[in-house]
RODO-2510 file (C-alpha; in nm, 4 decimals, decimal comma):
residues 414
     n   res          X          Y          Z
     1     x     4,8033     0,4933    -4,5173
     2     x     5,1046     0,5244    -4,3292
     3     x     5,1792     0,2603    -4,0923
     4     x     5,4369     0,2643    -3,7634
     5     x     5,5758    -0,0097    -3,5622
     6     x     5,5803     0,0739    -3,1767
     7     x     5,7980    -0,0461    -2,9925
     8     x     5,7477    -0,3782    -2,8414
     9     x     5,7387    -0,2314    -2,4939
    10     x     5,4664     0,0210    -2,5706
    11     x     5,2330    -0,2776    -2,7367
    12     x     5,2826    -0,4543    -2,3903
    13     x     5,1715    -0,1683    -2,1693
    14     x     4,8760    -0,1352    -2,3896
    15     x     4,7440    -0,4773    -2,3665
    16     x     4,7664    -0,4140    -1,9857
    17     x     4,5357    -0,1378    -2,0034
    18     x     4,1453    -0,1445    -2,0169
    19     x     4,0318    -0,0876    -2,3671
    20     x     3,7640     0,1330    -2,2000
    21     x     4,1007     0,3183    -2,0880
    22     x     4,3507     0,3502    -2,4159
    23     x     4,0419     0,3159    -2,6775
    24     x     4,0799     0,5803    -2,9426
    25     x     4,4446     0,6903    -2,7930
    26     x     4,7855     0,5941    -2,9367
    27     x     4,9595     0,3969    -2,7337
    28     x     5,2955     0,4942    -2,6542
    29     x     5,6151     0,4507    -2,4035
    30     x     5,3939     0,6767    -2,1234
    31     x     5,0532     0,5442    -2,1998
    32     x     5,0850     0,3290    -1,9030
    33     x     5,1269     0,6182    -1,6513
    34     x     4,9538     0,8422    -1,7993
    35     x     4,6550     0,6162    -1,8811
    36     x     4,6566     0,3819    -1,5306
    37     x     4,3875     0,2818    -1,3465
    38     x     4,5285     0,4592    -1,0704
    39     x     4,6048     0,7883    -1,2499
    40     x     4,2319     0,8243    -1,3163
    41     x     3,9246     0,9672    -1,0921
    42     x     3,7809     0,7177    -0,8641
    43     x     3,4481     0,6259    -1,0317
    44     x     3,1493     0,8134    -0,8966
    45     x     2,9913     0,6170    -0,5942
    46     x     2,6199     0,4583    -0,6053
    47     x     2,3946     0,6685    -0,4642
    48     x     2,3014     0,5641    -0,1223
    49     x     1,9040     0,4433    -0,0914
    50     x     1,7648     0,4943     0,2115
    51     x     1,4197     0,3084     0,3549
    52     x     1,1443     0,5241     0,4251
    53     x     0,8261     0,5604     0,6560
    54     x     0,5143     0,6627     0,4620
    55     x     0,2466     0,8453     0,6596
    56     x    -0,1166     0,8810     0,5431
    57     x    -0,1845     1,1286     0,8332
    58     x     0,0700     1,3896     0,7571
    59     x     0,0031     1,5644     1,1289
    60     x     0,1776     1,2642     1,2855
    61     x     0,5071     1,2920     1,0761
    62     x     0,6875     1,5491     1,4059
    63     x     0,6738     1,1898     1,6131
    64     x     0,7434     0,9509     1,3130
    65     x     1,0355     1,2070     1,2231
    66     x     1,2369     1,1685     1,5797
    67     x     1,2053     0,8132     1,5058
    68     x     1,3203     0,7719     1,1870
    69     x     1,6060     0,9853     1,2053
    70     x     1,7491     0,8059     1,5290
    71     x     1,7899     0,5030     1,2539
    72     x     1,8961     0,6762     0,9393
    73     x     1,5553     0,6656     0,7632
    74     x     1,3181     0,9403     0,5653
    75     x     0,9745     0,9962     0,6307
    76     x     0,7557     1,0696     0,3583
    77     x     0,3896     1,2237     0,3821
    78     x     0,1527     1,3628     0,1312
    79     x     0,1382     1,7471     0,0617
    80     x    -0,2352     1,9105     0,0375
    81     x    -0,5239     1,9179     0,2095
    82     x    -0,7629     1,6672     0,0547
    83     x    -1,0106     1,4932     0,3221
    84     x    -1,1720     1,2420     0,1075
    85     x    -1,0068     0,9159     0,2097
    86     x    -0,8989     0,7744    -0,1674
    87     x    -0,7497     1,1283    -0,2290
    88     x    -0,4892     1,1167     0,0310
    89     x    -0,4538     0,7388    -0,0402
    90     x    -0,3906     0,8542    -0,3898
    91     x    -0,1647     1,1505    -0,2698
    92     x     0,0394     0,9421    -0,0676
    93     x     0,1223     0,7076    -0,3328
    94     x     0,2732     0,9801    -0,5609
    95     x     0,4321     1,1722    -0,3113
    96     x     0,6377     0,7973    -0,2496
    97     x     0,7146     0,7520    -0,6279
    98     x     0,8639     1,1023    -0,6438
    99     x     1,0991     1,0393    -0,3260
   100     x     1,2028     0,6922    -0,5118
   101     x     1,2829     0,9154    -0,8303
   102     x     1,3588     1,2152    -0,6729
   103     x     1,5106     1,1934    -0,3008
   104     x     1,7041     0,8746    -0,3047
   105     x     1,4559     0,6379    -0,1210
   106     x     1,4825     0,2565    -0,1935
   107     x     1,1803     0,1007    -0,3815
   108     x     1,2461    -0,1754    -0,1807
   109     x     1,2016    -0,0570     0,1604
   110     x     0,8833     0,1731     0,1778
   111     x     0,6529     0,0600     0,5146
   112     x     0,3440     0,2018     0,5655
   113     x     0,2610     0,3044     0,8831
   114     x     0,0163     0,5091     1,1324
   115     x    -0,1025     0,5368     1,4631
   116     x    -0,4351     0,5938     1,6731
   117     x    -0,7312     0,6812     1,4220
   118     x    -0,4453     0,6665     1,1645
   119     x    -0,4029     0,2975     1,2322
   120     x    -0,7007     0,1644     1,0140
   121     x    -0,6194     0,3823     0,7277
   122     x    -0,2794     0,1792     0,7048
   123     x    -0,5061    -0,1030     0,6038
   124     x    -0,7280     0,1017     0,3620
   125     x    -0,4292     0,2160     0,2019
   126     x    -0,2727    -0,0961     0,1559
   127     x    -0,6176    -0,2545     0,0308
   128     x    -0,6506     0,0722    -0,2384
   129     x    -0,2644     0,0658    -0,3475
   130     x    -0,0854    -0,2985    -0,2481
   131     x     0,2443    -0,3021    -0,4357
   132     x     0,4203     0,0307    -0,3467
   133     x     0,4942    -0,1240     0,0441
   134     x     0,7275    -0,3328     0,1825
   135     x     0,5250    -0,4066     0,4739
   136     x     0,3326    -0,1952     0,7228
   137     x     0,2605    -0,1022     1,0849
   138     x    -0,0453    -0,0023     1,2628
   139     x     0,0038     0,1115     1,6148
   140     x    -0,2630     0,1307     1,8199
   141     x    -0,6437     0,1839     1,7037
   142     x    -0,8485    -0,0510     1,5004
   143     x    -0,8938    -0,1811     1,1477
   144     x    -1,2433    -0,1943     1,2040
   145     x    -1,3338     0,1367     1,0742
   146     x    -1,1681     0,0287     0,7410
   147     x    -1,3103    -0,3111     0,7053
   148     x    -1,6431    -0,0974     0,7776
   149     x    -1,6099     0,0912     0,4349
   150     x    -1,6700    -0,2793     0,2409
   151     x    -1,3214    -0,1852     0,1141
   152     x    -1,1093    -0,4158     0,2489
   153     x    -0,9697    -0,7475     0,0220
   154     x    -0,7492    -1,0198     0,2017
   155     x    -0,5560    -1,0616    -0,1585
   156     x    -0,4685    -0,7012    -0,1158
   157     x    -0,2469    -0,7891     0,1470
   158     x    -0,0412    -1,1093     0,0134
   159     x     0,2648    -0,9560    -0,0502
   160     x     0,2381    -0,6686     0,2513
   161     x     0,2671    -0,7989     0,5938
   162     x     0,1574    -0,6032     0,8491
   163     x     0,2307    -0,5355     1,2201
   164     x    -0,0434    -0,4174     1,4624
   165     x     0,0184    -0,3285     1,7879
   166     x    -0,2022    -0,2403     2,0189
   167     x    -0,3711    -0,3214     2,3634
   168     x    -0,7489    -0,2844     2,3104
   169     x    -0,9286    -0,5744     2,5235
   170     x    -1,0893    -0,7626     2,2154
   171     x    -0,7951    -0,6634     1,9608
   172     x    -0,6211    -1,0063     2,0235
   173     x    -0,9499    -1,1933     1,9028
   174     x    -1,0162    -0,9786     1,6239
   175     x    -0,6615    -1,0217     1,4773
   176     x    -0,7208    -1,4449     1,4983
   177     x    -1,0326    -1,3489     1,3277
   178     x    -0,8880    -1,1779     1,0510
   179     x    -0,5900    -1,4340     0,9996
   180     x    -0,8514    -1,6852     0,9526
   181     x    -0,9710    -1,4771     0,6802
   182     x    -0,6277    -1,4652     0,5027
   183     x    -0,5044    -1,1282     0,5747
   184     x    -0,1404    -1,1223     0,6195
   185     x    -0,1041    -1,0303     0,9181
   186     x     0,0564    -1,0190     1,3075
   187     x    -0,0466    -0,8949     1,6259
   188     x     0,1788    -0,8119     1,9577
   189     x     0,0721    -0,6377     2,2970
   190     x     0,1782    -0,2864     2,3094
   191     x     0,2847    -0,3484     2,6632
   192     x     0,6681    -0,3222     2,6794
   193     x     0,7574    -0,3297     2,2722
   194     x     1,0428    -0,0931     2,1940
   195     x     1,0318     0,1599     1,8841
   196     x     1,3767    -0,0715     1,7652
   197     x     1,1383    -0,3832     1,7797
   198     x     0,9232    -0,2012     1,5416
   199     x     1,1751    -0,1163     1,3101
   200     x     1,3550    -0,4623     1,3323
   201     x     1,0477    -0,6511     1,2337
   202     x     0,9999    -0,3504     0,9184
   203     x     1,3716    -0,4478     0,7793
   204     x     1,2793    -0,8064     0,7706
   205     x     1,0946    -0,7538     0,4769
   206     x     1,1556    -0,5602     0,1096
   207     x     0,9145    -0,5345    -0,1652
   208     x     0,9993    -0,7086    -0,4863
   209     x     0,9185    -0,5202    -0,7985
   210     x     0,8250    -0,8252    -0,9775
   211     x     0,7297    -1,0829    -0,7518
   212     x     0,6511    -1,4397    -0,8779
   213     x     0,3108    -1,4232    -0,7136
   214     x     0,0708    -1,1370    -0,7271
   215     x    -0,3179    -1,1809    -0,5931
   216     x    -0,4909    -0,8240    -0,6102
   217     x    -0,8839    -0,7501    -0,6195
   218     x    -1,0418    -0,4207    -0,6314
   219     x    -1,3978    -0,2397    -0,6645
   220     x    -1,2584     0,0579    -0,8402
   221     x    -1,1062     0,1059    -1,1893
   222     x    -0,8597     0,4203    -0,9910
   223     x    -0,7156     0,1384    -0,8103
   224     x    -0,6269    -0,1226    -0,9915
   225     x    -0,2861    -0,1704    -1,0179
   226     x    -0,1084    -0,5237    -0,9311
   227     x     0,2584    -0,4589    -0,9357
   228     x     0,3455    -0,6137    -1,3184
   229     x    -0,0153    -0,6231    -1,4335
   230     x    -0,2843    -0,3344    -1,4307
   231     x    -0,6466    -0,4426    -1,5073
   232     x    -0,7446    -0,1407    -1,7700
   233     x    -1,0833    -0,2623    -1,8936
   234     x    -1,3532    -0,4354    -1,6710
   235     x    -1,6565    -0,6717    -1,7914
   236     x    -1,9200    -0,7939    -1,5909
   237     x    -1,9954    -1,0488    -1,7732
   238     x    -1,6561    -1,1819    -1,7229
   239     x    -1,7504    -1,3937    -1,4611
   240     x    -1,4939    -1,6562    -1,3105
   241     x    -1,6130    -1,8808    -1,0068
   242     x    -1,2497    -1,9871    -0,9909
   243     x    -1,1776    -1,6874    -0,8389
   244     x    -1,4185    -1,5689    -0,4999
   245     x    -1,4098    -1,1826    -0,3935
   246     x    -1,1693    -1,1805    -0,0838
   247     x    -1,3904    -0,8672     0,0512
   248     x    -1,3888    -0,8433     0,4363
   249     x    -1,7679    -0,8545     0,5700
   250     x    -1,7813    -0,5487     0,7353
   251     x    -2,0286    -0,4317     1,0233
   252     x    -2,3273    -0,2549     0,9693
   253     x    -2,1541     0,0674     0,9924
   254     x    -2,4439     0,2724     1,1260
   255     x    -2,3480     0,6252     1,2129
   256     x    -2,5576     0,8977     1,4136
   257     x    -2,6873     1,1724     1,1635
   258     x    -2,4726     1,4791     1,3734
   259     x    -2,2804     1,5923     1,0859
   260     x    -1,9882     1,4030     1,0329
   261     x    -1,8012     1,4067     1,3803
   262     x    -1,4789     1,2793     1,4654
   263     x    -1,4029     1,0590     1,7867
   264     x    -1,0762     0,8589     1,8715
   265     x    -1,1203     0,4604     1,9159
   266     x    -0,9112     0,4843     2,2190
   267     x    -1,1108     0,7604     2,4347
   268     x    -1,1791     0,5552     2,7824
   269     x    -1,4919     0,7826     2,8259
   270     x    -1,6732     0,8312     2,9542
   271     x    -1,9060     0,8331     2,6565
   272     x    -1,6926     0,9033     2,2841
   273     x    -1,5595     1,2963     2,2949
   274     x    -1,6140     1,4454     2,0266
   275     x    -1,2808     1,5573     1,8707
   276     x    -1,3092     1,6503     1,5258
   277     x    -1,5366     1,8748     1,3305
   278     x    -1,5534     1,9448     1,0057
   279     x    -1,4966     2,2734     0,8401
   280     x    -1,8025     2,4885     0,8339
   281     x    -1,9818     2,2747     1,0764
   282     x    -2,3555     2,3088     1,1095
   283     x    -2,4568     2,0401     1,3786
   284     x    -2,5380     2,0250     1,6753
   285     x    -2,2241     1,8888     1,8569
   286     x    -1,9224     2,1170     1,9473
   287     x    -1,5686     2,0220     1,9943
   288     x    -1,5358     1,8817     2,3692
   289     x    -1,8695     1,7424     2,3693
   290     x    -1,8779     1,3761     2,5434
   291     x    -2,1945     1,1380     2,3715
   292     x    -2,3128     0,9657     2,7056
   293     x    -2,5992     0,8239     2,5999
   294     x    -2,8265     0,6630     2,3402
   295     x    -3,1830     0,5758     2,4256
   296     x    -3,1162     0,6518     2,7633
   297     x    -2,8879     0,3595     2,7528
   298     x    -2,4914     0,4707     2,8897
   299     x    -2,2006     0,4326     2,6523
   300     x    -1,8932     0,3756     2,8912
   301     x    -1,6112     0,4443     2,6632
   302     x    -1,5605     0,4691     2,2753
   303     x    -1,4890     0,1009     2,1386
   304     x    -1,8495     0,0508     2,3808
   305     x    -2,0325     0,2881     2,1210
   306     x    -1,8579     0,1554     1,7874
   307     x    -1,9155    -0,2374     1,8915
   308     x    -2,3088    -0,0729     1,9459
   309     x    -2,2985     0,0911     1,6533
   310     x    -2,1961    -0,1850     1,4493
   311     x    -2,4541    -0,3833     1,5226
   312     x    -2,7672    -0,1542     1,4344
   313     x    -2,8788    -0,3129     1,0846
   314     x    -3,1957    -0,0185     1,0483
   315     x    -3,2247     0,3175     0,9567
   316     x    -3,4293     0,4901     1,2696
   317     x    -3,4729     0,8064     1,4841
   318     x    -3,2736     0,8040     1,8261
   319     x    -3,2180     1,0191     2,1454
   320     x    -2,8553     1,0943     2,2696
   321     x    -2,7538     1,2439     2,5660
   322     x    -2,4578     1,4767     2,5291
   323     x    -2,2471     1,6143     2,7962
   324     x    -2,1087     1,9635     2,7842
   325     x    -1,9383     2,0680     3,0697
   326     x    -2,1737     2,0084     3,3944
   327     x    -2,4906     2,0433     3,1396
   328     x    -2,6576     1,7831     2,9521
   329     x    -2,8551     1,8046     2,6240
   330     x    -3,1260     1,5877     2,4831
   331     x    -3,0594     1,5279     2,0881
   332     x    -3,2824     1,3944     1,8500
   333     x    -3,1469     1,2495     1,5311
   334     x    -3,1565     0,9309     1,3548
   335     x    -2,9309     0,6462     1,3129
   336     x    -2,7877     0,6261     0,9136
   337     x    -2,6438     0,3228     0,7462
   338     x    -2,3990     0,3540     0,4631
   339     x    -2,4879     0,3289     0,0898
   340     x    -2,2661     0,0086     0,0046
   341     x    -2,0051     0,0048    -0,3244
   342     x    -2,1581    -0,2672    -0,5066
   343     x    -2,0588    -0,5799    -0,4413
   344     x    -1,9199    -0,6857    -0,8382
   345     x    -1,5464    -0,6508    -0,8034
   346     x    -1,2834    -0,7181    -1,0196
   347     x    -0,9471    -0,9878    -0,9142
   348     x    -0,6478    -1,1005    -1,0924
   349     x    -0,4290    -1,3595    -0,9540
   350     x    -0,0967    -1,4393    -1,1290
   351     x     0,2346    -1,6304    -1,0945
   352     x     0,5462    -1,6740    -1,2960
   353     x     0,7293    -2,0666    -1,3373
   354     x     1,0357    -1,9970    -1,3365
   355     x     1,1392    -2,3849    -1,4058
   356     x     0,8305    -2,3918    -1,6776
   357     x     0,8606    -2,0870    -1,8226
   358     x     0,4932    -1,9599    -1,7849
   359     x     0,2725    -1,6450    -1,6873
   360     x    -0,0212    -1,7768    -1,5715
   361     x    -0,2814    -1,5446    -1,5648
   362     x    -0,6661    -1,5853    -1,4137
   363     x    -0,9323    -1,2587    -1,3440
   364     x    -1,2993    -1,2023    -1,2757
   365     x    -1,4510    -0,9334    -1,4355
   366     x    -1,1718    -0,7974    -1,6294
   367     x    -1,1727    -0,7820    -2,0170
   368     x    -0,8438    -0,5786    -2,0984
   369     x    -0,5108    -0,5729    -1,8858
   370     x    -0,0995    -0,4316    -1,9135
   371     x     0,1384    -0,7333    -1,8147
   372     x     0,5067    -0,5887    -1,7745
   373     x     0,7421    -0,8396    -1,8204
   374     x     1,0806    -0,8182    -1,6699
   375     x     1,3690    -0,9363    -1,8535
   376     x     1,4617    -1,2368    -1,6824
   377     x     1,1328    -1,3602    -1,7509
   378     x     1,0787    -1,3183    -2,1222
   379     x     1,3390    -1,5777    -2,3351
   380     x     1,0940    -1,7891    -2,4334
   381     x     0,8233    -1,7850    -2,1969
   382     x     0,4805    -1,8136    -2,2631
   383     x     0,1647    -1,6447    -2,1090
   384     x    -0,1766    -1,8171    -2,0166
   385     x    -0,5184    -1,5880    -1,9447
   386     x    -0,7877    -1,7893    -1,8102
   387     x    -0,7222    -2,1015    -2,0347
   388     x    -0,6019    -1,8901    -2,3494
   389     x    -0,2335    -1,8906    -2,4651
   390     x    -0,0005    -1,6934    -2,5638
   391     x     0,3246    -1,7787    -2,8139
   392     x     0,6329    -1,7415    -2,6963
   393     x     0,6956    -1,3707    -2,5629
   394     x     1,0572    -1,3271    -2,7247
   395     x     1,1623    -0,9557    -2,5634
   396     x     1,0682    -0,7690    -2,2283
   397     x     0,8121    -0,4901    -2,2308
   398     x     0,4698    -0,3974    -2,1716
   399     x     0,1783    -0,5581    -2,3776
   400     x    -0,1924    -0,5354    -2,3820
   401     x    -0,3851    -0,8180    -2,3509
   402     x    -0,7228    -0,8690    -2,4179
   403     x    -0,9679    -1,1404    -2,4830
   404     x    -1,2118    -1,1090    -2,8107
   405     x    -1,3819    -1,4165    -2,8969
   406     x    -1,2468    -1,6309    -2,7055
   407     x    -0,8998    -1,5724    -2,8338
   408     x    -0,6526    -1,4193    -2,7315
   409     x    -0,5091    -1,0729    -2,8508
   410     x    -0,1422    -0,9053    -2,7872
   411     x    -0,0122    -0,5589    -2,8558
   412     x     0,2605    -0,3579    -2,7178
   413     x     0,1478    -0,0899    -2,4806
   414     x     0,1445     0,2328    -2,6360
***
């Protein structure tokens, strides 16, 4: 091995220059001009994330578009043409997980939003999918219609505040009714807010990937994912009375038998116009038609007919009087109520201590689950499942936890 002294000046320019820089060169009289920081290409710049609006009803994005753009944010909608209210819901959610790996949109700052009839599926949604959302905004409308589908769970909505605005007469009362229930929630009057309002209140909040506290329940095994946890396996007879459902009552959601029509919760009448119809309609209603009537009784406007409506608890033939154009037609049909989801649901509610250096876990009616664990949470931490504990979780990763004999079993997800 031959071996050469450099010159005392060369060895001082090298130690001046990162090792990242004059590793694996020899370093020489020029090294530190040819080699300096300043010689070299700029590093590349971090990509930019931009916040995002995420619209469940796609034929509103032409409105949501002029205002996003006026502040520098995307809007992002579901492609397709599913009806079926968990298929967009579903839709949605990927079409938002491809823009955060595809398009440059921060995790952090997705809000849910929709307007009119669109404004209760922004509370569906939320309930179905909690943890992709920053927070949300419902303008206008009601989330009666969602509560109505015995869909709707409080816990869904601790880490995704919304904003409804709106200016329905009774809309006020029903919001204090449903912060009493827990939902996280805030109402204003529509009267004189500004679109910046809106989006001022929306960059108050960002979602946290893992936040210390997550509270989720669901009535479906397709939706039930809690941001770091994701009940896989549900038991019945895992039964907790620790943990109550958080399930909005809903109203009796009684619907005329006509085929599935379509009416908007703001229509001032008078009577509810009919103005949707689904493909291939058979029914007797056409598009224009104004309900004035039902057992001779007058509806004066639509939220008139859906605060009836919701209070019909029996399945039982009616007249309605429809108005179409200067005639009016006498229907006969019945009055349907909706075939419930049962009411067994499955919850998880979960927290990380930071200064104890716990994961305490506690469910109803789940017997297998995936816990992610982020780094800064795994030195030495242990987990607890409804009583049962875990040693020390050493690394970060996914596991699989279940419960078999009252012990408790953990495997890295597969």
């Amino acid at each position: 091995m031959i071996s050469k002294n450099w010159s005392g000046k060369s060895v001082r320019a090298c130690g001046t220059i990162s090792l990242l820089v004059c590793f694996g060169y020899a370093c020489f009289d020029g090294c530190l001009a040819a080699q300096s920081p300043a010689a070299l290409p700029p590093p590349a710049p971090s990509p930019v994330k931009t916040p995002a609006i995420a619209l469940i009803d796609a034929a509103d994005a032409s409105q949501w578009q002029t205002w996003a753009q006026a502040v520098g944010w995307r809007v992002v909608t579901s492609s397709g043409t599913a009806t079926a209210i968990d298929q967009r819901v579903e839709a949605l959610a990927a079409a938002v997980q491809d823009a955060i790996q595809n398009s440059g949109v921060d995790a952090a700052q997705v809000y849910l939003a929709g307007r009119g009839e669109a404004a209760a599926a922004v509370f569906y949604t939320i309930s179905r999918v909690p943890d992709l959302w920053a927070a949300a905004v419902a303008l206008g409308g009601s989330p009666q219609p969602a509560i109505d589908t015995d869909r709707i769970f409080t816990a869904n909505f601790t880490n995704v505040p919304v904003l409804w605005v709106s200016a329905g007469e009774n809309d006020e009362a029903l919001a204090r009714k449903l912060k009493s229930a827990d939902l996280n929630l805030e109402w204003r009057a529509a009267a004189g807010i500004a679109n910046t309002t809106i989006f001022e209140w929306l960059l108050k909040h960002r979602r946290d990937e893992f936040p210390a506290e997550i509270d989720c329940e669901t009535n479906s095994p397709a939706f039930a994912r809690c941001y770091w946890i994701q009940m896989s396996k549900f038991d019945v007879n895992e039964r907790n009375d620790v943990l109550a459902s958080t399930r909005l009552k809903a109203g009796s959601g009684a619907v005329l038998d006509l085929g599935g029509f379509g009416w908007k919760a703001e229509d001032p009448g008078p009577g509810v116009l009919v103005s949707f119809l689904p493909e291939k309609y058979s029914g007797p209603l056409k598009m224009g038609d104004r309900i004035v009537a039902l057992e001779g009784r007058p509806i004066e406007n639509a939220r008139q007919y859906f605060e009836t409506m919701s209070k019909i608890v029996e399945e039982k033939p009616v007249v309605v009087t429809v108005q179409r154009g200067k005639e009016r037609i006498r229907v006969e049909t019945h009055i349907v109520l909706p075939r419930r989801d049962m009411a067994i649901t499955a919850r998880v509610e979960a927290q990380y201590l930071a200064e104890d250096k716990e994961i305490q876990i506690v469910s109803r009616t789940v017997k297998e689950m995936r816990v992610t664990i982020p780094p800064h949470w795994a030195m030495g931490s242990r987990l607890f499942w409804n009583g049962l504990s875990l040693e020390k979780i050493e690394s970060p990763g996914c596991l699989v936890l279940t419960v078999e004999q009252e012990l408790l079993h953990a495997e890295k997800c597969p």
